[in-house]
PDB file of N, CA, C and O in Angstrom:
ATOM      1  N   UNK A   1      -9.504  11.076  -7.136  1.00  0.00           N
ATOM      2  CA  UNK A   1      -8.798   9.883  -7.532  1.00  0.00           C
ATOM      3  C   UNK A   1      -9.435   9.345  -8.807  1.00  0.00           C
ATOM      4  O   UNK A   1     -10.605   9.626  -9.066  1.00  0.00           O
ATOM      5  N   UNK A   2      -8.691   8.573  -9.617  1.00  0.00           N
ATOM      6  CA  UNK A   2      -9.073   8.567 -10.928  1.00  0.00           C
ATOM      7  C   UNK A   2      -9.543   6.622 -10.372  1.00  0.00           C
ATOM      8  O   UNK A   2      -9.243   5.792  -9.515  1.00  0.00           O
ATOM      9  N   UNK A   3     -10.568   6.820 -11.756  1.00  0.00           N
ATOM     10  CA  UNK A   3     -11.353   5.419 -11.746  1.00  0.00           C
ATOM     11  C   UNK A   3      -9.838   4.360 -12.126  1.00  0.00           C
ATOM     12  O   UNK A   3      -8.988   4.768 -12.917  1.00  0.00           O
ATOM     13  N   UNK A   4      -9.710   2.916 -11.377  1.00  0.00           N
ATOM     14  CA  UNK A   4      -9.197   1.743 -11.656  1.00  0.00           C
ATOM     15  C   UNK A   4      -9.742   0.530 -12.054  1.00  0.00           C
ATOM     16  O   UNK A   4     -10.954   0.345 -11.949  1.00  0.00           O
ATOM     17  N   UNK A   5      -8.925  -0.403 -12.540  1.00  0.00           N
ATOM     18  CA  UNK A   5      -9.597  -1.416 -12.922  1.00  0.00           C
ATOM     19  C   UNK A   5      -8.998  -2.462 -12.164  1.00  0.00           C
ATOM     20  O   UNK A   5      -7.931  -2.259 -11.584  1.00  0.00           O
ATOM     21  N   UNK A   6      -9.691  -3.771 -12.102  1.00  0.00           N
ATOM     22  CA  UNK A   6      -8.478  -5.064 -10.946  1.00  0.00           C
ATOM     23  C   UNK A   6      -7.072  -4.932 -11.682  1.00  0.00           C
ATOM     24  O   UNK A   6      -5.999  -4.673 -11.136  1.00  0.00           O
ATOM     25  N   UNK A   7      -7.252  -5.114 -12.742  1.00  0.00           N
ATOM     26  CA  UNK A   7      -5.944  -5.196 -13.490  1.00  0.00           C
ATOM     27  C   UNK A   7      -4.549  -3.961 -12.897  1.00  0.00           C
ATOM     28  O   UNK A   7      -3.344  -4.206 -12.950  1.00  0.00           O
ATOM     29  N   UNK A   8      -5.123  -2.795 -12.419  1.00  0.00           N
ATOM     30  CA  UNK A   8      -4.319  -1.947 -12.142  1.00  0.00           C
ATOM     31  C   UNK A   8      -4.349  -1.909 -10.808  1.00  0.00           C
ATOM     32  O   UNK A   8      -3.267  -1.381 -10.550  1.00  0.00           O
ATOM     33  N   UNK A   9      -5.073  -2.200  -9.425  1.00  0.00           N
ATOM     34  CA  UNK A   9      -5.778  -2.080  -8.362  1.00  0.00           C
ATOM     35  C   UNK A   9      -4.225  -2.923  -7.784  1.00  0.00           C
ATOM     36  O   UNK A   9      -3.797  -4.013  -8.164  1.00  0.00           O
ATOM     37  N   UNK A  10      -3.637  -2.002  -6.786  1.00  0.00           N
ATOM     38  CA  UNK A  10      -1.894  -2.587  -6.122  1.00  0.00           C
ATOM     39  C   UNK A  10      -2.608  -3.800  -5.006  1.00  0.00           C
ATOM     40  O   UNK A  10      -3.817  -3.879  -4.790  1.00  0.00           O
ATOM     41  N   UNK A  11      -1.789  -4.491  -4.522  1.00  0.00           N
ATOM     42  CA  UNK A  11      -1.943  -5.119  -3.698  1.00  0.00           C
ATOM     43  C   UNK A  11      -1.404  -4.924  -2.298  1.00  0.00           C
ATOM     44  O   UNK A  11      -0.223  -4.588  -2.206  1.00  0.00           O
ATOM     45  N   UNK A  12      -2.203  -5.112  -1.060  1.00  0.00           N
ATOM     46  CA  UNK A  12      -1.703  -4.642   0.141  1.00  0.00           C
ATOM     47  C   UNK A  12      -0.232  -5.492   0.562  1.00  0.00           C
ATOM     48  O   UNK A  12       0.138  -6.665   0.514  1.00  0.00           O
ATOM     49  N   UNK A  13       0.493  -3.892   1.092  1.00  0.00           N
ATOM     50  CA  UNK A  13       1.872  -4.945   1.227  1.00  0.00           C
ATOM     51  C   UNK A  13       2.452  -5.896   1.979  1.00  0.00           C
ATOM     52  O   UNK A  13       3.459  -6.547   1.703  1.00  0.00           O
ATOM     53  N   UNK A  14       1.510  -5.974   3.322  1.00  0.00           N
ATOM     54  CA  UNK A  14       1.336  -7.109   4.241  1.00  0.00           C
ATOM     55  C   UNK A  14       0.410  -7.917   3.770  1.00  0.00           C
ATOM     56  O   UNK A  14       0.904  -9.039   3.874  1.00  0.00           O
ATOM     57  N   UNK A  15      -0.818  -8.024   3.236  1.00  0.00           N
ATOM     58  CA  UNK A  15      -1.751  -9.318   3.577  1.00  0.00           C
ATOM     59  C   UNK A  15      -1.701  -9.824   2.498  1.00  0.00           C
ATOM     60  O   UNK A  15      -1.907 -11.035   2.415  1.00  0.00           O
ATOM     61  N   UNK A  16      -1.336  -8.851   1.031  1.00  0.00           N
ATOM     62  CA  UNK A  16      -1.725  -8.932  -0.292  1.00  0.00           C
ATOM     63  C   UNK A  16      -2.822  -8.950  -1.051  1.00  0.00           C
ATOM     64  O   UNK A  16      -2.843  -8.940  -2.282  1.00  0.00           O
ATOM     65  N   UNK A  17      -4.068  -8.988  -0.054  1.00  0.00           N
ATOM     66  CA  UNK A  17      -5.331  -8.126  -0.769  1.00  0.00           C
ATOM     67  C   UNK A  17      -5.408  -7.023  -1.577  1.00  0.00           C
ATOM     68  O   UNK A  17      -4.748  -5.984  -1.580  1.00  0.00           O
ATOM     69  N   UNK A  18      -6.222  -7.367  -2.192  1.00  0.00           N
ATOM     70  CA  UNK A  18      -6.560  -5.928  -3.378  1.00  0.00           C
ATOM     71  C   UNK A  18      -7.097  -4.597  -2.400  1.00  0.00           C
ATOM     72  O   UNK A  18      -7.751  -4.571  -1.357  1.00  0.00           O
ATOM     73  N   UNK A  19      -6.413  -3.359  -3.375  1.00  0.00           N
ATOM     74  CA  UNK A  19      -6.106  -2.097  -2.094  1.00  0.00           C
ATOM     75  C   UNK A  19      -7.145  -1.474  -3.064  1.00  0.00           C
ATOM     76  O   UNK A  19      -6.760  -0.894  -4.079  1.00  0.00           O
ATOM     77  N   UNK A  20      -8.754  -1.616  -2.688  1.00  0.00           N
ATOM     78  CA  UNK A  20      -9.426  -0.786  -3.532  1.00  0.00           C
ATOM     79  C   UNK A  20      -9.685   0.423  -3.122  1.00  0.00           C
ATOM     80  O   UNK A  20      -9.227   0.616  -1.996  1.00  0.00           O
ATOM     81  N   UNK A  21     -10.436   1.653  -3.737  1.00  0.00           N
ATOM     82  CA  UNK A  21     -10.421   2.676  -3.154  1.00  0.00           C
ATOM     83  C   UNK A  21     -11.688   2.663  -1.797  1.00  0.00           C
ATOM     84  O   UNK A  21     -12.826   2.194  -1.782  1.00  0.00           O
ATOM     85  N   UNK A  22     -11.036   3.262  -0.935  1.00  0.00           N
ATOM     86  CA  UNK A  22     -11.273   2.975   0.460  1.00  0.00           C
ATOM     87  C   UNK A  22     -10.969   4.170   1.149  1.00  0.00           C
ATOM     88  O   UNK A  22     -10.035   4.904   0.825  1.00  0.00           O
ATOM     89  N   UNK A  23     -11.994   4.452   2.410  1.00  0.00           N
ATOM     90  CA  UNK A  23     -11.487   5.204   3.380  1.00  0.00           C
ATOM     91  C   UNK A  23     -10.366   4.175   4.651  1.00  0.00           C
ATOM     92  O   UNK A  23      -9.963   4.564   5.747  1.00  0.00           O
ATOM     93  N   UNK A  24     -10.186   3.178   4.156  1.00  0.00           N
ATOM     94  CA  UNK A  24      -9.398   2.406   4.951  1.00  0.00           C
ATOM     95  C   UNK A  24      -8.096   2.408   4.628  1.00  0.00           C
ATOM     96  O   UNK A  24      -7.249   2.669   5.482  1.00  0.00           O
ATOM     97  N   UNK A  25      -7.759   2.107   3.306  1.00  0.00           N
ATOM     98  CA  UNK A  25      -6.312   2.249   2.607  1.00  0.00           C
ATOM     99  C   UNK A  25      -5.691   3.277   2.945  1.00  0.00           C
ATOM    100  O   UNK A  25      -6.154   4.406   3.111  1.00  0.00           O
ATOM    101  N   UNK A  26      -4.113   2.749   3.112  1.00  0.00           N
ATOM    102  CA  UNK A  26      -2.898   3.663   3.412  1.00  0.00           C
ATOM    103  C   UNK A  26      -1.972   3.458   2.472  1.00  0.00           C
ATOM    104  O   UNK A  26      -1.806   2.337   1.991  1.00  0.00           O
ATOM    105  N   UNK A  27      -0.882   5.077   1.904  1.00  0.00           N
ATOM    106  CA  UNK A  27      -0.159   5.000   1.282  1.00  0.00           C
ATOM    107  C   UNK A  27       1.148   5.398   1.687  1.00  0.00           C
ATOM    108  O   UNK A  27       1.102   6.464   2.302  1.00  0.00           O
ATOM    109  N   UNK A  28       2.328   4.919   1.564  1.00  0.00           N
ATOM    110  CA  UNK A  28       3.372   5.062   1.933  1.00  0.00           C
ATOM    111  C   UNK A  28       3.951   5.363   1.081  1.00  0.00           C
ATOM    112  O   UNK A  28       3.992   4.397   0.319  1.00  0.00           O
ATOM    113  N   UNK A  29       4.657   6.450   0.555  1.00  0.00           N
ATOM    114  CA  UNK A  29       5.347   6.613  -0.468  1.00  0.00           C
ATOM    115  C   UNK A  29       7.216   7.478   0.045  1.00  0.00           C
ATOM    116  O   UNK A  29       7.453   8.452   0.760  1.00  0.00           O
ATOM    117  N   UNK A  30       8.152   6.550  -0.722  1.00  0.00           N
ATOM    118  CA  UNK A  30       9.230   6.999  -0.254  1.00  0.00           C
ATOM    119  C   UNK A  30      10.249   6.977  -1.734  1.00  0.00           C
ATOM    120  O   UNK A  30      10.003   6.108  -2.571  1.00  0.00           O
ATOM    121  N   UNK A  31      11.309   7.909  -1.968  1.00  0.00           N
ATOM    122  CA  UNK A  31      11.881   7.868  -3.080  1.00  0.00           C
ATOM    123  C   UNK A  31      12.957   6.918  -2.161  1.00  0.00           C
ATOM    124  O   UNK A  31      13.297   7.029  -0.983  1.00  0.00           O
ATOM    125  N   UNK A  32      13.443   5.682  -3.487  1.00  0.00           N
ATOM    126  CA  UNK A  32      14.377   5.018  -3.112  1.00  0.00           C
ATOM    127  C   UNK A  32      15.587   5.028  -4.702  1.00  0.00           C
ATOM    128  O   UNK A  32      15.222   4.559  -5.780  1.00  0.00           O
ATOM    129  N   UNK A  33      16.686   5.523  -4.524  1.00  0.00           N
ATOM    130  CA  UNK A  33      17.651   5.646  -5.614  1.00  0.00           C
ATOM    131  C   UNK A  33      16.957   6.668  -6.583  1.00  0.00           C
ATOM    132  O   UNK A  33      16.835   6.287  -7.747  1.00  0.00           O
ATOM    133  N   UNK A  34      16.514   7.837  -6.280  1.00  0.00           N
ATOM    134  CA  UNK A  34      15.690   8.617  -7.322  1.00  0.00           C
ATOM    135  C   UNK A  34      14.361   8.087  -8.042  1.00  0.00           C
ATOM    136  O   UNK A  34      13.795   8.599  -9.007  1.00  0.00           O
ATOM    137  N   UNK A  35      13.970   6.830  -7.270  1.00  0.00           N
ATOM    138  CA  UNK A  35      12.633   6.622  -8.007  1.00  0.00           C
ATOM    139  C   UNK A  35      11.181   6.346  -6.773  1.00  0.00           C
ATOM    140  O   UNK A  35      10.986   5.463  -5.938  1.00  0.00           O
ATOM    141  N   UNK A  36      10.426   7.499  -7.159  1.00  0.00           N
ATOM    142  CA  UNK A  36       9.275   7.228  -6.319  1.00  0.00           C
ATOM    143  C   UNK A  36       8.849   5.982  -6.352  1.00  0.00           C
ATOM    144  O   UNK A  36       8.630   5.230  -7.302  1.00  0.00           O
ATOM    145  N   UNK A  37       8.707   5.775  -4.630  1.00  0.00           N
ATOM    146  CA  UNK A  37       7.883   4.034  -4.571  1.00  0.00           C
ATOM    147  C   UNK A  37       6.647   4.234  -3.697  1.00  0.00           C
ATOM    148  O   UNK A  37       6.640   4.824  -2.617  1.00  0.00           O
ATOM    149  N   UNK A  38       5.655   3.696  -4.272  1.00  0.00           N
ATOM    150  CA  UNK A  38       4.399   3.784  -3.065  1.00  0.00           C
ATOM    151  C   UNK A  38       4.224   2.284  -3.107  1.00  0.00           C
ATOM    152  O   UNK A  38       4.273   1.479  -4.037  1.00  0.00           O
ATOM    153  N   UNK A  39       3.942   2.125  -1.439  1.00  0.00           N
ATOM    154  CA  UNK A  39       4.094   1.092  -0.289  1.00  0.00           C
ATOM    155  C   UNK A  39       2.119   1.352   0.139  1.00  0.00           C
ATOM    156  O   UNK A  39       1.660   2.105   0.998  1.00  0.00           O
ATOM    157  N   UNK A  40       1.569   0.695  -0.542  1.00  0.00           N
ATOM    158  CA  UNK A  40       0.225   0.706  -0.280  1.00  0.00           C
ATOM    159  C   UNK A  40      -0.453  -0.823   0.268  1.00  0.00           C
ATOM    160  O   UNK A  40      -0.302  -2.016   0.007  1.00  0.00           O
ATOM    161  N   UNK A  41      -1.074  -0.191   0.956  1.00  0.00           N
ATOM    162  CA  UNK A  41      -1.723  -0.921   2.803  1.00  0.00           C
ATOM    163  C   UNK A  41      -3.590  -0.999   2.641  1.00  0.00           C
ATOM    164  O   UNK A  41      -4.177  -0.057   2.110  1.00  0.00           O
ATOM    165  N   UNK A  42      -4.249  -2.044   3.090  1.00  0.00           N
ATOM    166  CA  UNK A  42      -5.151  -2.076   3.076  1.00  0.00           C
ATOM    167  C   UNK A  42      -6.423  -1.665   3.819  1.00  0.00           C
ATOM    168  O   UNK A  42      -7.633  -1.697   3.593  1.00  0.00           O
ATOM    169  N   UNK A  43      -5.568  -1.243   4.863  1.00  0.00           N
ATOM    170  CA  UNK A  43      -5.877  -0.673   6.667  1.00  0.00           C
ATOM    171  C   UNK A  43      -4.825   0.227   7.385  1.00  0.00           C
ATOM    172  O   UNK A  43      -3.832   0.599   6.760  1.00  0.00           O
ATOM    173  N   UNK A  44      -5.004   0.547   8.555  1.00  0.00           N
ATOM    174  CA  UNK A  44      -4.259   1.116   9.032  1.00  0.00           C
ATOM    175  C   UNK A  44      -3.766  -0.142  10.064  1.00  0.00           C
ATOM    176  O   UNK A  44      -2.730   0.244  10.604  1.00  0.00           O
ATOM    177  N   UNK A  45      -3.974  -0.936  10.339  1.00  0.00           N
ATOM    178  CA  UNK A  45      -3.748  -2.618  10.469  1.00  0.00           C
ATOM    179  C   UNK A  45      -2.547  -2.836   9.876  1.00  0.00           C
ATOM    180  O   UNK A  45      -1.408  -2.740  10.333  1.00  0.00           O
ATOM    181  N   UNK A  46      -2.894  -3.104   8.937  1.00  0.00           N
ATOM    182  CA  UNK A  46      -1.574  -3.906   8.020  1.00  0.00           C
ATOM    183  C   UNK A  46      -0.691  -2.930   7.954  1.00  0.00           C
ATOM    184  O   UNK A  46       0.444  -3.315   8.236  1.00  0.00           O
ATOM    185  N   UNK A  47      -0.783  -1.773   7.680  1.00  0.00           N
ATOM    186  CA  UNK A  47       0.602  -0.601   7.405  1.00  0.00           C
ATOM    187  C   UNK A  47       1.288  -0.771   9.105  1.00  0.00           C
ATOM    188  O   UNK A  47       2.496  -0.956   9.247  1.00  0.00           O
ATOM    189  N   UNK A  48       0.221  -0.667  10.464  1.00  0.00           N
ATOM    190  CA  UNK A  48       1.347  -0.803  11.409  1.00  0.00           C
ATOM    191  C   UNK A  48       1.857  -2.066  11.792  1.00  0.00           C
ATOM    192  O   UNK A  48       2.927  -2.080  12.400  1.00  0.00           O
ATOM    193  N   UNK A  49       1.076  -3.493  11.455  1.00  0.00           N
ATOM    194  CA  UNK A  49       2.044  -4.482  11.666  1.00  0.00           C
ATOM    195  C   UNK A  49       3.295  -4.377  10.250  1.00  0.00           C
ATOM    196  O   UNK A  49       4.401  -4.416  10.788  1.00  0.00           O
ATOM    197  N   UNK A  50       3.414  -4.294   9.125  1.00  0.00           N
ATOM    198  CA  UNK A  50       4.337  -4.247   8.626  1.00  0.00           C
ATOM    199  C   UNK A  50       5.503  -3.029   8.511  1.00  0.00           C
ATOM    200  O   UNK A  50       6.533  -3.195   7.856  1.00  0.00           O
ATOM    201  N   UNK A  51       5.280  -2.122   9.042  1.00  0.00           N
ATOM    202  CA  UNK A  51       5.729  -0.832   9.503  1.00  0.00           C
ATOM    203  C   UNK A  51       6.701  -1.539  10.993  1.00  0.00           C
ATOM    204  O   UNK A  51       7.872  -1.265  11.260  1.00  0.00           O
ATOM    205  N   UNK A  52       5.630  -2.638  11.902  1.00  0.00           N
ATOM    206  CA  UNK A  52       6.862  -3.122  12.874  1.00  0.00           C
ATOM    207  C   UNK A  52       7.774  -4.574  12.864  1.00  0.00           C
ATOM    208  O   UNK A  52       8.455  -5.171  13.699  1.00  0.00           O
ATOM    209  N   UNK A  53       7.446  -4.762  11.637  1.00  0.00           N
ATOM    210  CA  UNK A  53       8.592  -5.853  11.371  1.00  0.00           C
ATOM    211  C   UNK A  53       9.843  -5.502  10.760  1.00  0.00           C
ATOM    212  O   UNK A  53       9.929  -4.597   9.930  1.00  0.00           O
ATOM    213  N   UNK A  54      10.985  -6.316  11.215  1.00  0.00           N
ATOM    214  CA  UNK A  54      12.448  -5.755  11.405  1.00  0.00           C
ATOM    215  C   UNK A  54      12.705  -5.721   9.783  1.00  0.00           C
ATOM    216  O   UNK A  54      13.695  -5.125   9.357  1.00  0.00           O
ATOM    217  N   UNK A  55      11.677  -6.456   8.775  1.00  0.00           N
ATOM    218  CA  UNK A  55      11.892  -6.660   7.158  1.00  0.00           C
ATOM    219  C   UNK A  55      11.449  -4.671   6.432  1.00  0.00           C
ATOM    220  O   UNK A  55      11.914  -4.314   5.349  1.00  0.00           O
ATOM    221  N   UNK A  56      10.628  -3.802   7.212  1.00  0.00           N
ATOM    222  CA  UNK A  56      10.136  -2.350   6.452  1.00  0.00           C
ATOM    223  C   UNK A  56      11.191  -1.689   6.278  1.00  0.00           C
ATOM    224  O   UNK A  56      11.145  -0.582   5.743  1.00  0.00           O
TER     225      UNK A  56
END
């Protein structure tokens, strides 16, 4: 994985914490209308509560 800076560092998509590099972070990535989207998580926490709300 290549070095980041805060400026580039995504935010988790449930809590909105900064998703630094981590053995904790999860990535979700799904093409929507032909354009790759990654859905990045700060835990495996936050990816399954927002994974079970009726809004994913």
């Amino acid at each position: 994985m290549t070095d980041s800076t805060d400026e580039d560092t995504p935010e988790c998509r449930h809590c909105g914490d900064s998703v630094g590099s981590s053995a904790e972070q999860r990535v979700i990535t799904t093409v929507e209308d032909g354009t790759t989207v990654y859905k990045h998580f700060c835990s495996d926490d936050c990816r399954d509560i927002w994974e079970s709300s009726p809004d994913a």
